[in-house]
C-alpha positions as CSV (number, residue, x, y, z in Angstrom):
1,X,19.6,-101.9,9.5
2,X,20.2,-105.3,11.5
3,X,22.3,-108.2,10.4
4,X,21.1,-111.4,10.1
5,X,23.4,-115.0,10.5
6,X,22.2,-117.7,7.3
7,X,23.4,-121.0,9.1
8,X,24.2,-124.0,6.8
9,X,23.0,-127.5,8.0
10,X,23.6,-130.3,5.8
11,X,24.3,-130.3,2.6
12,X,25.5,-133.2,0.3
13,X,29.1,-132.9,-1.3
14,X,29.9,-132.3,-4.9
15,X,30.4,-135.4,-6.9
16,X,33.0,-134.4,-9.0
17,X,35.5,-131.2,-9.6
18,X,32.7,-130.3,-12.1
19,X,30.2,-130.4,-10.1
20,X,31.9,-128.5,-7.3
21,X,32.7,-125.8,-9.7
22,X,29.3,-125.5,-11.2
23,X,28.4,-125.0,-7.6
24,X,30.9,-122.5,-6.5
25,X,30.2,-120.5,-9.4
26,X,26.2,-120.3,-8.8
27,X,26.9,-119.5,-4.8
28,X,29.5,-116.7,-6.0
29,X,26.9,-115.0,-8.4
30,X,24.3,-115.3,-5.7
31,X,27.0,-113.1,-3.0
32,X,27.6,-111.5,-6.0
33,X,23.9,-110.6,-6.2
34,X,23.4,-109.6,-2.3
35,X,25.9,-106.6,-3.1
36,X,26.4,-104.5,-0.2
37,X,23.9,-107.0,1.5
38,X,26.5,-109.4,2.0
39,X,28.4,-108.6,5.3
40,X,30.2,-112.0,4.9
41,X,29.3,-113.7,2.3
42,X,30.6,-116.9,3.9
43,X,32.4,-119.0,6.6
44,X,32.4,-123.2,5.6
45,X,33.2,-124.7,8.6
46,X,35.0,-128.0,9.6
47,X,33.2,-131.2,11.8
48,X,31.5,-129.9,14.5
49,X,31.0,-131.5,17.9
50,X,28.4,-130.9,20.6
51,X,28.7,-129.7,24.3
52,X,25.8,-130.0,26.7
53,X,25.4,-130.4,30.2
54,X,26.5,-134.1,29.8
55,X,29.0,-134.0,27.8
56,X,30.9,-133.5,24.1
57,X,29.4,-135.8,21.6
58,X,31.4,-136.0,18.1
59,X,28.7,-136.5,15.9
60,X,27.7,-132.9,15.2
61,X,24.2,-133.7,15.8
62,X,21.3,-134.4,13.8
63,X,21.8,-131.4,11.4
64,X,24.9,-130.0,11.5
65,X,26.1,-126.6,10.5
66,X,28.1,-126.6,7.8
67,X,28.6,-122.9,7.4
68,X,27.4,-119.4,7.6
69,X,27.0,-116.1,5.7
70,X,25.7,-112.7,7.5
71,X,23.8,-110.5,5.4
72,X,22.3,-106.9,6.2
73,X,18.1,-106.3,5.8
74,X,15.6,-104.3,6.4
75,X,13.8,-107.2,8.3
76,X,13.5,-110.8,8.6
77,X,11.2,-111.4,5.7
78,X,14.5,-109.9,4.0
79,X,16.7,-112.0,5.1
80,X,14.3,-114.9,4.5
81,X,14.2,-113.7,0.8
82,X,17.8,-113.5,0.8
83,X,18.6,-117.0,1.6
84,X,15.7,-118.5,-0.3
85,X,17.5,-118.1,-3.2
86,X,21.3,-119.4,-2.0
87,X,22.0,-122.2,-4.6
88,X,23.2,-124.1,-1.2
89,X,19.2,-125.3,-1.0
90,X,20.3,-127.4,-4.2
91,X,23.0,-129.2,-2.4
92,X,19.9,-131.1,-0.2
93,X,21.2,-128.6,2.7
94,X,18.9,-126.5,5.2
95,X,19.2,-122.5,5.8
96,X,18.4,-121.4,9.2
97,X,18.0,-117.5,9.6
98,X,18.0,-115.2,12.8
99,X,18.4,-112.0,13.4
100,X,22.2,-110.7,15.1
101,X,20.9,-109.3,18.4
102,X,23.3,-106.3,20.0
103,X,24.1,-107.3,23.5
């Protein structure tokens, strides 16, 4: 069964403590959810910068990614299923999903 990356792009933050632990608690019972889905439930990741042919820019980008989770399924329309219901979608953010390729 393949894996598939869920990439987080935007996202606002949490308001208050409350608020950030009314969120944390719906993302955990969503990994909680994906059981043995969930190959890792999650990676938040810091300010991101972009490197192309002409250069670093440190803005990140129109959209950047703010984190990621890998998830096992049968297919795409899985994984699309999957990530349509990560409480992150709440936060304003984007979910991008491909599929891990073996090199």
């Amino acid at each position: 069964m393949p894996n598939f990356i869920i990439a987080y792009h935007g996202g606002k933050q949490p308001e208050t403590p409350e608020e950030g632990a009314r969120h944390m608690a719906k993302w955990k019972a969503w990994v909680a959810g994906l059981g043995d889905a969930a190959v890792n439930p999650g990676t938040p990741l810091g300010k991101s910068r972009i490197v192309s042919a002409s250069g670093v820019s440190d803005d990140g980008g129109p959209n950047p990614m703010s984190g990621f989770s890998v998830v096992r399924a049968e297919n795409l329309e899985g994984a699309l299923e999957m990530a349509g219901e990560c409480p992150f979608l709440d936060t304003g953010g984007t979910l991008e999903v491909a599929e891990m390729k073996e090199m």
